[in-house]
NUBA-226483 format. One record per residue (C-alpha): residue in one letter; chain; residue number from 1; x, y, z. Coordinates in nm, 4 decimals. Last residue first. Example, Ala and Ser with C-alpha at 12.3 -4.5 7.8 and 13.67 -1.06 7.14 Angstrom:
<sites>
[S A 2 [1.3670 -0.1060 0.7140]] [A A 1 [1.2300 -0.4500 0.7800]] 
</sites>
This chain:
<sites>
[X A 395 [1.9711 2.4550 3.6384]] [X A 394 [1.8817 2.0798 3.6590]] [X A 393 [1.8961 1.8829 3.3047]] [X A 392 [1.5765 1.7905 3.1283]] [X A 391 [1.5750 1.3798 3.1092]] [X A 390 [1.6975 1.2883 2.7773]] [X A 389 [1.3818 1.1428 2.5898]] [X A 388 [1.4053 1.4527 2.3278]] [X A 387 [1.8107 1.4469 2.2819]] [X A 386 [1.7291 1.0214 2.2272]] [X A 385 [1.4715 1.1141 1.9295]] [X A 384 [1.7027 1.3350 1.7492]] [X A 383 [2.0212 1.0817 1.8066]] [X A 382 [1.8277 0.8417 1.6198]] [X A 381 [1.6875 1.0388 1.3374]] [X A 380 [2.0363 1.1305 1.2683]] [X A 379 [2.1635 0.7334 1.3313]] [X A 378 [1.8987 0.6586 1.0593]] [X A 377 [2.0352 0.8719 0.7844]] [X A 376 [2.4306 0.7314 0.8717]] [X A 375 [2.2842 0.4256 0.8030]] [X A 374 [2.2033 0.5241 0.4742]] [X A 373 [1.8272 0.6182 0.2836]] [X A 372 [1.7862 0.4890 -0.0870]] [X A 371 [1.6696 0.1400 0.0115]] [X A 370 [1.3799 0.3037 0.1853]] [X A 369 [1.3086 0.4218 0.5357]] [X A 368 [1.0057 0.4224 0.7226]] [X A 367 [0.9511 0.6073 1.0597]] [X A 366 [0.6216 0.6480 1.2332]] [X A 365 [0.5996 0.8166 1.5128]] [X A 364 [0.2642 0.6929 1.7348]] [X A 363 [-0.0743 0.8199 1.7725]] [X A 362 [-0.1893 0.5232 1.8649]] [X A 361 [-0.1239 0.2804 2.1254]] [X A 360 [-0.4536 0.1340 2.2109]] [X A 359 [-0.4208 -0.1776 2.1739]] [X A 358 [-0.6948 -0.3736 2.0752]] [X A 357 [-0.9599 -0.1441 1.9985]] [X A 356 [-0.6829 0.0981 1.8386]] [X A 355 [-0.5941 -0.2221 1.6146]] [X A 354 [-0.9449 -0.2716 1.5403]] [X A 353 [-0.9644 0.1366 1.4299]] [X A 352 [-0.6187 0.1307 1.2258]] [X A 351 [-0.6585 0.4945 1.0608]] [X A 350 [-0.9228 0.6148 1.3259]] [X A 349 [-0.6473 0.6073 1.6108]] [X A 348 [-0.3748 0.7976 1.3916]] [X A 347 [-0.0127 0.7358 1.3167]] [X A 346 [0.2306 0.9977 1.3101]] [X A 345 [0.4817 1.0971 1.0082]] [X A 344 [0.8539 1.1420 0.9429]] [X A 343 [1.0758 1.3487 0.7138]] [X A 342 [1.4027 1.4655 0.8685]] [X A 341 [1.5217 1.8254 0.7782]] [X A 340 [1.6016 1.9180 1.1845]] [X A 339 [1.2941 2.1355 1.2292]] [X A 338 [1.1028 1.8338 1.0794]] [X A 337 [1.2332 1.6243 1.3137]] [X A 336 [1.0872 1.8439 1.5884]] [X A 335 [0.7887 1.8183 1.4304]] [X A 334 [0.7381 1.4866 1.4295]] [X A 333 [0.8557 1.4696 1.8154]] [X A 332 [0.6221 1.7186 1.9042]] [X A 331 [0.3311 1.5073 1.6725]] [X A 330 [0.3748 1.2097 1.8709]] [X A 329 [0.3401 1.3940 2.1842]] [X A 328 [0.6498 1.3785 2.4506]] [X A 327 [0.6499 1.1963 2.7518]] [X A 326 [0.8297 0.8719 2.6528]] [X A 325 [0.9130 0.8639 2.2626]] [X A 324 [0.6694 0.6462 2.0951]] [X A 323 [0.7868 0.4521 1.8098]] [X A 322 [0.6180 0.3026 1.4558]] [X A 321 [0.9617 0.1504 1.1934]] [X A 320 [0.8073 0.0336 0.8665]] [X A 319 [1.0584 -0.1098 0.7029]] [X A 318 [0.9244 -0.4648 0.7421]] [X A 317 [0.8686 -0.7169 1.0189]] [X A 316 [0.8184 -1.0784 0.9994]] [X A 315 [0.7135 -1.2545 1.3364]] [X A 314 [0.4899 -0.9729 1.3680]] [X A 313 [0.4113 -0.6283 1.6306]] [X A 312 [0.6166 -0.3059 1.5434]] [X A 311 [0.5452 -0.1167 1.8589]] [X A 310 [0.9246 0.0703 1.9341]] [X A 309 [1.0108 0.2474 2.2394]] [X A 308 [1.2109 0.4739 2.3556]] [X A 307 [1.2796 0.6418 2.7193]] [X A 306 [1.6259 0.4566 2.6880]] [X A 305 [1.7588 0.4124 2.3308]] [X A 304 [1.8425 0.0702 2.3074]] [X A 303 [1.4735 0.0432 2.1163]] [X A 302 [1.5612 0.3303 1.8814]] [X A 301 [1.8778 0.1669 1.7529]] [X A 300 [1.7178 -0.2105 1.7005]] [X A 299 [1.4120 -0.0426 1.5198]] [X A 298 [1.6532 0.1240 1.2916]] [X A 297 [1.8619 -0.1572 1.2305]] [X A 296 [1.5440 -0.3875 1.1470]] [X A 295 [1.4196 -0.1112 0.9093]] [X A 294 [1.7271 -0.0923 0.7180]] [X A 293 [1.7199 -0.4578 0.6691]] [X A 292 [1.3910 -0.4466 0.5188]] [X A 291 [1.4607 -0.2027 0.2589]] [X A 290 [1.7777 -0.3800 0.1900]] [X A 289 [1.6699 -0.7168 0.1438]] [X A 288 [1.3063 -0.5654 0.0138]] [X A 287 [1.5037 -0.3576 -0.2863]] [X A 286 [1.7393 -0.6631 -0.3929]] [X A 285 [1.4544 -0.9080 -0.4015]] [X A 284 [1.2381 -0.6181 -0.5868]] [X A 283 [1.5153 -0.6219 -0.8400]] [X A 282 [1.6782 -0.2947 -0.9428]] [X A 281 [1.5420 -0.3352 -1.3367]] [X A 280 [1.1785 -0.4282 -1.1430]] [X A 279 [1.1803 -0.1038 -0.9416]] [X A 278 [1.2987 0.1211 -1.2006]] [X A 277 [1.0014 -0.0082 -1.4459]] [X A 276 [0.7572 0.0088 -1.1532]] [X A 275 [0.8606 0.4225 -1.1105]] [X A 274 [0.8751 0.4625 -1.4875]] [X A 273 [0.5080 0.2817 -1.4956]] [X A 272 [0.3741 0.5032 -1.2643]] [X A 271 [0.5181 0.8654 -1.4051]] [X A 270 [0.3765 0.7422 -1.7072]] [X A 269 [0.0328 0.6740 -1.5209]] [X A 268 [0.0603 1.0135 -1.3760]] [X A 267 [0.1104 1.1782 -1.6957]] [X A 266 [-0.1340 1.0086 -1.8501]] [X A 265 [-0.3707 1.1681 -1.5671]] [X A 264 [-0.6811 0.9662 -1.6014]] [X A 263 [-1.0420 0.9910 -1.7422]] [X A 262 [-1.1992 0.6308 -1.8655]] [X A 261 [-1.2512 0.5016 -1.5998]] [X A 260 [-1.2000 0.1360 -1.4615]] [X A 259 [-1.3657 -0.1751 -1.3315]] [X A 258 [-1.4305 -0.2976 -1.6322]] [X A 257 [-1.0663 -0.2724 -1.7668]] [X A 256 [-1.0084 -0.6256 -1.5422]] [X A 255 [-1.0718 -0.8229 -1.7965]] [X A 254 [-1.2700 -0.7938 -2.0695]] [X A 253 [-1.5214 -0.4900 -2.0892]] [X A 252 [-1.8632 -0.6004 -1.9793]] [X A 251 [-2.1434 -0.5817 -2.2300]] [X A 250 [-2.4047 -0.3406 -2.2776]] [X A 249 [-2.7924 -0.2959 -2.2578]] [X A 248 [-3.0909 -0.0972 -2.4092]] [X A 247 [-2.9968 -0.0773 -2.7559]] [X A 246 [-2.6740 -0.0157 -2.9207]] [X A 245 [-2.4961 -0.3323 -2.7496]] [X A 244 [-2.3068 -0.0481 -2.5381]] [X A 243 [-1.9979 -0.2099 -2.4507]] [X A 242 [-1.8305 -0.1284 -2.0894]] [X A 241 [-1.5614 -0.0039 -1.8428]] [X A 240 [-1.4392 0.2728 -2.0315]] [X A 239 [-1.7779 0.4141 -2.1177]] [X A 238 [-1.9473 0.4133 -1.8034]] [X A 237 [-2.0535 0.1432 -1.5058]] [X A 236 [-1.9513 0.1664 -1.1157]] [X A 235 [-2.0662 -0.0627 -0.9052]] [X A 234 [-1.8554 -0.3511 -1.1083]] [X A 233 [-2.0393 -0.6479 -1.0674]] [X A 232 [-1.7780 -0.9641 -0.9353]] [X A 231 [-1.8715 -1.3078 -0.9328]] [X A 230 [-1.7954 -1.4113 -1.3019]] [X A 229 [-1.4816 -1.1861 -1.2043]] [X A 228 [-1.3124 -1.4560 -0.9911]] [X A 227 [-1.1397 -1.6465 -1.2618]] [X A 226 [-0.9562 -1.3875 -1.4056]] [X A 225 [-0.7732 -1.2392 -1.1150]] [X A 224 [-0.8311 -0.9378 -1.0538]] [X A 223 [-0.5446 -0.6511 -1.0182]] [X A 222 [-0.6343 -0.3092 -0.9151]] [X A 221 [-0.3770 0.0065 -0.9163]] [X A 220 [-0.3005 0.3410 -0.7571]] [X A 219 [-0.1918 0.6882 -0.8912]] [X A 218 [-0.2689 1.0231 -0.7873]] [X A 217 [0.0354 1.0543 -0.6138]] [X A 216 [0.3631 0.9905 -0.8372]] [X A 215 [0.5826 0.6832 -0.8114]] [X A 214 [0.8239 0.5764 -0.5625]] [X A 213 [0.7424 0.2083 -0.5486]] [X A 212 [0.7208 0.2123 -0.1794]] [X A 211 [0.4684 0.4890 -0.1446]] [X A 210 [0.2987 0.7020 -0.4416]] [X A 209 [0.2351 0.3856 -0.6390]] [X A 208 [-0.0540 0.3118 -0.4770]] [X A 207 [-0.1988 -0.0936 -0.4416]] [X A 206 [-0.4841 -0.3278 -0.4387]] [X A 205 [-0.5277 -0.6817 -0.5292]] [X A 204 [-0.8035 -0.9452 -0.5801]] [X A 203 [-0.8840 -1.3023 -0.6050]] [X A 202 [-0.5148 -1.3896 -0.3428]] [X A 201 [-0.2776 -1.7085 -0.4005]] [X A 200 [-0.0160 -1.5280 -0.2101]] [X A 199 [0.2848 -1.7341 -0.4692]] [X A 198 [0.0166 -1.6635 -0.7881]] [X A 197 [-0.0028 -1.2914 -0.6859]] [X A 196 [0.3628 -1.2185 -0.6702]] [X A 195 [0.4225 -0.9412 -0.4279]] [X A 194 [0.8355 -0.9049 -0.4049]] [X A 193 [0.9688 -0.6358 -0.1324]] [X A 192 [0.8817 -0.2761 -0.0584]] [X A 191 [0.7700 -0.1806 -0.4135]] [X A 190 [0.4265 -0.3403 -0.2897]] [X A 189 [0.4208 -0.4154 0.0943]] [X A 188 [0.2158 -0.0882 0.1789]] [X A 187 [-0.0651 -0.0708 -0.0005]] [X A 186 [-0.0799 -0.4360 -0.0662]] [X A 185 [-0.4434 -0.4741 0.0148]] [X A 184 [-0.5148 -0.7822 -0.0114]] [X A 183 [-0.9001 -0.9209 -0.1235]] [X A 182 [-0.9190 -1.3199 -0.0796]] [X A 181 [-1.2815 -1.4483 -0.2066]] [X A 180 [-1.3749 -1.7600 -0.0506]] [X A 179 [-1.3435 -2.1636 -0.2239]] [X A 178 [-1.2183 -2.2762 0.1395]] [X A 177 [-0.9220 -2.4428 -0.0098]] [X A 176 [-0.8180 -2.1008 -0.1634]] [X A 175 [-0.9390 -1.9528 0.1415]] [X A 174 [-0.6757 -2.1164 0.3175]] [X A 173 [-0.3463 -2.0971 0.0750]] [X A 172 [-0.4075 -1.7360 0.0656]] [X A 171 [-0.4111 -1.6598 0.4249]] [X A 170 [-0.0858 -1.8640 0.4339]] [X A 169 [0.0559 -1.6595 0.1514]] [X A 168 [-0.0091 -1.3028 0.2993]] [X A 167 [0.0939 -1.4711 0.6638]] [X A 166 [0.0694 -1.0246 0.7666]] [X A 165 [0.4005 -0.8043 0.8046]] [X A 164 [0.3926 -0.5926 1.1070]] [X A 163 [0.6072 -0.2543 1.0457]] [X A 162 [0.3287 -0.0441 1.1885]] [X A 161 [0.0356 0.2178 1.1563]] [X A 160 [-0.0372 0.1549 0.8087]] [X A 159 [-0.0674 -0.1895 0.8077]] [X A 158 [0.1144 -0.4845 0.5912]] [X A 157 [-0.0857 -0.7198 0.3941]] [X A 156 [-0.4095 -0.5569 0.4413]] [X A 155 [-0.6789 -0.8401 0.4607]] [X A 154 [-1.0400 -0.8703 0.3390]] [X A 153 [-1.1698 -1.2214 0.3737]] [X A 152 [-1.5029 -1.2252 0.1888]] [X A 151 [-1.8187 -1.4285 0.1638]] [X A 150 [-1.8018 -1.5796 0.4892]] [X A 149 [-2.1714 -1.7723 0.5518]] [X A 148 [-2.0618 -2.1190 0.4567]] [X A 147 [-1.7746 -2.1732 0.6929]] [X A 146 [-1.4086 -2.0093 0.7735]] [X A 145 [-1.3999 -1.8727 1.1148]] [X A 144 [-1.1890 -2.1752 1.2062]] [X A 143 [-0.9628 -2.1686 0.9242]] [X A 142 [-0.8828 -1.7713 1.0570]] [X A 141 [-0.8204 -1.8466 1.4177]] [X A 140 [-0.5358 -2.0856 1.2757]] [X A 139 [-0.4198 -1.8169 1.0720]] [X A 138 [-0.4139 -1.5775 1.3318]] [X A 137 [-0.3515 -1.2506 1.1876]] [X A 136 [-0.0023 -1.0979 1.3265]] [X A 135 [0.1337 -1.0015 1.6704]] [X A 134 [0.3566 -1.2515 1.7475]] [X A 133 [0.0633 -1.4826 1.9865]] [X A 132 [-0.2014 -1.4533 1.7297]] [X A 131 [-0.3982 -1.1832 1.6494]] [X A 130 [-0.7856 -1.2244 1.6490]] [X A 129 [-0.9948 -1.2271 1.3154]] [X A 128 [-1.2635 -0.9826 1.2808]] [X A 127 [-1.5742 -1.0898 1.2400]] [X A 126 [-1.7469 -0.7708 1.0438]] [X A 125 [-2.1721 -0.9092 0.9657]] [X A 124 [-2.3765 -0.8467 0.6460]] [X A 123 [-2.6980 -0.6880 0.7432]] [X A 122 [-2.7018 -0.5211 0.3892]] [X A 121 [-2.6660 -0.1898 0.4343]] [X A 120 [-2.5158 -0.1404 0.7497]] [X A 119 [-2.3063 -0.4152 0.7165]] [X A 118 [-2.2131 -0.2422 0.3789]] [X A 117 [-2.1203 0.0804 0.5241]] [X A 116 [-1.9133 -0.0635 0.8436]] [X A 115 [-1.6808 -0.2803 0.6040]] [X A 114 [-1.6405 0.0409 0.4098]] [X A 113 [-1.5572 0.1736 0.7332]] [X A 112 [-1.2693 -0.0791 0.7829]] [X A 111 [-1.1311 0.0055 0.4058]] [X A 110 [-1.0713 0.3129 0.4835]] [X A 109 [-0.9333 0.2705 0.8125]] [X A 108 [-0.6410 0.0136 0.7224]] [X A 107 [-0.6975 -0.3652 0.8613]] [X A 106 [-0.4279 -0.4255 1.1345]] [X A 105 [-0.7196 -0.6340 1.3751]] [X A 104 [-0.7834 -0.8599 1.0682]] [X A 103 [-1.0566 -0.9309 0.8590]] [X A 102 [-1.3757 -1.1236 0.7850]] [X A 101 [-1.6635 -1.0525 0.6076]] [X A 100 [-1.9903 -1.2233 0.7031]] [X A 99 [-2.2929 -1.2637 0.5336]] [X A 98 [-2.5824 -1.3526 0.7679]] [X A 97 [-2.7903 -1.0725 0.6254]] [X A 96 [-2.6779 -1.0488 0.2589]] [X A 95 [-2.3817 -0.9156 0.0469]] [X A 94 [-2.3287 -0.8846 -0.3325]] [X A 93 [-1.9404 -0.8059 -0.4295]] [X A 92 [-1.8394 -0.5726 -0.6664]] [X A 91 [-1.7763 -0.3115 -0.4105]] [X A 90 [-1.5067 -0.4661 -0.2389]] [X A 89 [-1.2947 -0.4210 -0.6042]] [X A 88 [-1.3886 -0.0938 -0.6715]] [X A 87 [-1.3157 -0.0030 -0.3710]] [X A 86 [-1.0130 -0.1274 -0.3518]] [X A 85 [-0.9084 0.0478 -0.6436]] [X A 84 [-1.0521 0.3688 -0.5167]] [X A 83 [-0.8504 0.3384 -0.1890]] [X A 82 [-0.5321 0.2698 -0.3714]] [X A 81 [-0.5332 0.5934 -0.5722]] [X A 80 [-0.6289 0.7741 -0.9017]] [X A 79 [-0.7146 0.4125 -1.0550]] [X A 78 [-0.5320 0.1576 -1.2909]] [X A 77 [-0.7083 -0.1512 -1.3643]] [X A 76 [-0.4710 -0.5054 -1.3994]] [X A 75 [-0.5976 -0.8333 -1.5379]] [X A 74 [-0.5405 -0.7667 -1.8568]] [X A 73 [-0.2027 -0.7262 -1.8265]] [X A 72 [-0.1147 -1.0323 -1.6584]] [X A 71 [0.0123 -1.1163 -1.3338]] [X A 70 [0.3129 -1.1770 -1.1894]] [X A 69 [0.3169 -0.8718 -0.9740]] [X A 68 [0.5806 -0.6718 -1.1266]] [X A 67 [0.4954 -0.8213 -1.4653]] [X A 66 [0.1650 -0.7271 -1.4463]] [X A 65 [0.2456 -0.3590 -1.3478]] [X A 64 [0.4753 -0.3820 -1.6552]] [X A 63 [0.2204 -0.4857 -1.8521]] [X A 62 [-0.0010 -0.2188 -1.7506]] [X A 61 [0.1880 0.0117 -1.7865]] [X A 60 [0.2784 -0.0787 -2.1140]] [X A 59 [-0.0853 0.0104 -2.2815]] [X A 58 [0.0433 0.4449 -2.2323]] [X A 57 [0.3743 0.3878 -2.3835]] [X A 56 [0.1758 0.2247 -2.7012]] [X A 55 [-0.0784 0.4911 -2.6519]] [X A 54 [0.2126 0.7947 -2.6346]] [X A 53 [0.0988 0.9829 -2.9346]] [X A 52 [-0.2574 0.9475 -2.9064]] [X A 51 [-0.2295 1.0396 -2.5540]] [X A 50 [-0.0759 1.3667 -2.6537]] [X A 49 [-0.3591 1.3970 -2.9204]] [X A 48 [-0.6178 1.4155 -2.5989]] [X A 47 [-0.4480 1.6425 -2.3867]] [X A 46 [-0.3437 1.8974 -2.6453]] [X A 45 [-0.0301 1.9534 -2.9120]] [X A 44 [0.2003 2.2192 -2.7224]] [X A 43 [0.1074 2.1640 -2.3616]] [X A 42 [0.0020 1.7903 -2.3472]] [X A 41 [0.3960 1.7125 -2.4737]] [X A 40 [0.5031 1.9453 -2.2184]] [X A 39 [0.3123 1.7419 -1.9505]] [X A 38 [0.4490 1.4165 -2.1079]] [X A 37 [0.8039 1.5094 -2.0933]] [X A 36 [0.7494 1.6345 -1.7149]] [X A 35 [0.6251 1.3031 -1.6712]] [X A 34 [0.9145 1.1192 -1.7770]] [X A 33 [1.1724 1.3413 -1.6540]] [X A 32 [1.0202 1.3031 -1.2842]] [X A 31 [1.0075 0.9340 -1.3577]] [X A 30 [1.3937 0.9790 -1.4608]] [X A 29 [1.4612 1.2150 -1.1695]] [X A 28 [1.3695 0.9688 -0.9221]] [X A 27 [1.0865 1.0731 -0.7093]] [X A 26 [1.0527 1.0407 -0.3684]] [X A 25 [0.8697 0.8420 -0.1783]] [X A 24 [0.4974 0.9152 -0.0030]] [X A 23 [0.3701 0.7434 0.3149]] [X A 22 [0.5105 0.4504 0.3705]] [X A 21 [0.8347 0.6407 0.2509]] [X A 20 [0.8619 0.9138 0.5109]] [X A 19 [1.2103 0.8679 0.6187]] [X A 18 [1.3380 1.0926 0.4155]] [X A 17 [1.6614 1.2972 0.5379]] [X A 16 [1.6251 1.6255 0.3228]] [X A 15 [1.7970 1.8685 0.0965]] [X A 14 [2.0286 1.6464 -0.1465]] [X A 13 [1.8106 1.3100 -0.0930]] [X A 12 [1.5020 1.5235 -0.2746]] [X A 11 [1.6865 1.5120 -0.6121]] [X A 10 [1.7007 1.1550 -0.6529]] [X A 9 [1.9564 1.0173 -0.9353]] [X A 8 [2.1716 1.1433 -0.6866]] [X A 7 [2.0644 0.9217 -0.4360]] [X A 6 [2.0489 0.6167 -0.6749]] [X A 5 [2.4178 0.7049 -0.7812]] [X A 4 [2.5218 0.6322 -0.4106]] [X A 3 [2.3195 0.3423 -0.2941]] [X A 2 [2.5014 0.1620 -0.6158]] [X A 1 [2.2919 -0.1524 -0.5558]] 
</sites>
């Protein structure tokens, strides 16, 4: 990678030290171009004959979403953002009393009181899988759990609130033998380093593209594999996502497209597939060596700091760098990053609510560079964080 043309090829790397990723990137100036070109296009012929003009642009998304997950185009949905694809994808399922969903103690909010909804509902039951001894789901726990009444396994691949990196594959290889739905939500892990759906061996995935793949908000993404969607019903039905048969009934779109809507930001989704397209032509083996190495030197630097310390729980650990520094609020330290042009965010309780059971540690920093950000980057955030745990000096 030429580090150095990819930061000026992104204009916020001139003002600002970003280490903000997991929670929005920023733009290169050709997806920035790209939908810029398609909001001017929208401005001098209209919305609608815009996306007339760009369809074939438009239908490529979603092969190169496919392509970045090693799917196929059909089986990809595109959404206004991650939680609404996973939605749309938990929803679809029928549960009972007795069911039982199972998950893990880094499962992201959202989707936990979803979880909470439907057991409500239904009288479905939340078991929620215990961590083993690094940190991460316990697959061993997880085979044992596994019997007649589960009817989901619902797992985020990497949490919000850390740099933990779930067995994605392992988990996959188990309920595939098991014969149970496998829903990951790869929030955080896609554009970070290679997803391939047929390696994890997961039903149905769920991603943004605002994070790690650097594309605009407003955009997220649902792939379903084809096999699972004789036991999937969409819970949401209109003209995008079905046939009318011209009397009183309709057929399923093929594919994943029945899971869908038909209004969307074609400006976002351009935006989207320029970000994807970038990501695949820099290799995502390339992008997660980095990305992940950057976050191992950053954890190593803030935990030799004294009156630091890092949380990042897993045997494998990603960018995603969570800290506390001692004595000083989350948000204090956040802001005074900010005052110093470096981009961070705090974790929440009620974002990781099984993992605040657990442990208790939220709110915490969280820091999460990207294959854009230098060395030099990190040691600024560093030295920040160490001039706040100094002890105060006597007058």
């Amino acid at each position: 990678m030429d580090i150095a043309a990819l930061r000026e090829e992104t204009p916020g790397c001139a003002h600002r030290v970003h280490l903000n990723n997991a929670g929005a990137a920023l733009l290169s100036r050709r997806t920035l171009e790209t939908m810029t070109a398609h909001l001017e296009l929208e401005a001098r012929v209209g919305g609608y004959e815009a996306a007339t003009e760009r369809l074939e642009a438009i239908e490529a998304v979603y092969a190169t979403i496919a392509e970045l997950l090693n799917g196929r185009p059909e089986e990809v949905a595109l959404f206004d953002n991650a939680t609404h694809a996973w939605q749309a994808a938990f929803y679809s399922l029928a549960f009972r009393p007795g069911d039982r969903i199972l998950t893990g103690r880094s499962e992201y909010g959202s989707n936990v009181l979803s979880y909470l909804q439907v057991a409500q509902r239904t009288g479905a039951e939340i078991v929620v899988v215990p961590n083993d001894a690094h940190g991460q789901l316990d697959t061993a726990a997880l085979t044992a759990l596994l019997d007649e009444r589960v009817k989901l396994v619902g797992v985020s691949h990497i949490p919000t609130g850390g740099g933990l990196v779930n067995p994605a594959a392992e988990i996959g290889r188990i309920t595939r033998r098991a014969g149970v739905p496998f829903l990951l939500d790869a929030t955080q892990s896609a554009g970070q380093f290679p997803v391939d759906v047929q390696e994890i061996g997961c039903d149905m995935l769920t991603a943004t593209g605002r994070k790690f793949l650097r594309g605009p908000r407003g955009t997220g993404f649902l792939w379903v594999r084809t096999g699972i969607l004789d036991r999937l019903d969409p819970h949401v039905n209109e003209t995008a996502a079905s046939v009318w048969d011209g009397k009183r009934g309709f057929t399923w779109q093929p594919g994943a497209r029945r899971f869908a809507t038909w209004e969307m930001s074609y400006s976002n989704v351009l935006g989207l597939g320029s970000a994807v397209r970038q990501a695949l032509d820099l290799g995502l083996d390339a992008i997660g060596e980095r990305a992940v190495a950057l976050g191992a030197t950053l954890r190593e630097r803030l935990d030799a700091v004294p009156g630091v310390r890092t949380y990042d729980l897993g045997r494998e650990r990603c960018a995603i760098v969570t800290a506390k520094v001692d004595g000083v609020p989350a948000e204090e330290v956040k802001a005074v990053l900010a005052g110093r042009g470096i981009n961070v965010t705090t974790t929440a309780p009620e974002q990781s609510q099984f993992d605040t059971e657990d442990r208790g540690v939220h709110p915490l920093v969280r820091l999460s560079p990207h294959y854009y950000n230098t060395e030099e980057e990190l040691d600024r955030a560093v030295r920040v964080l160490a001039g706040l745990a100094r002890p105060a000096q006597p007058r």
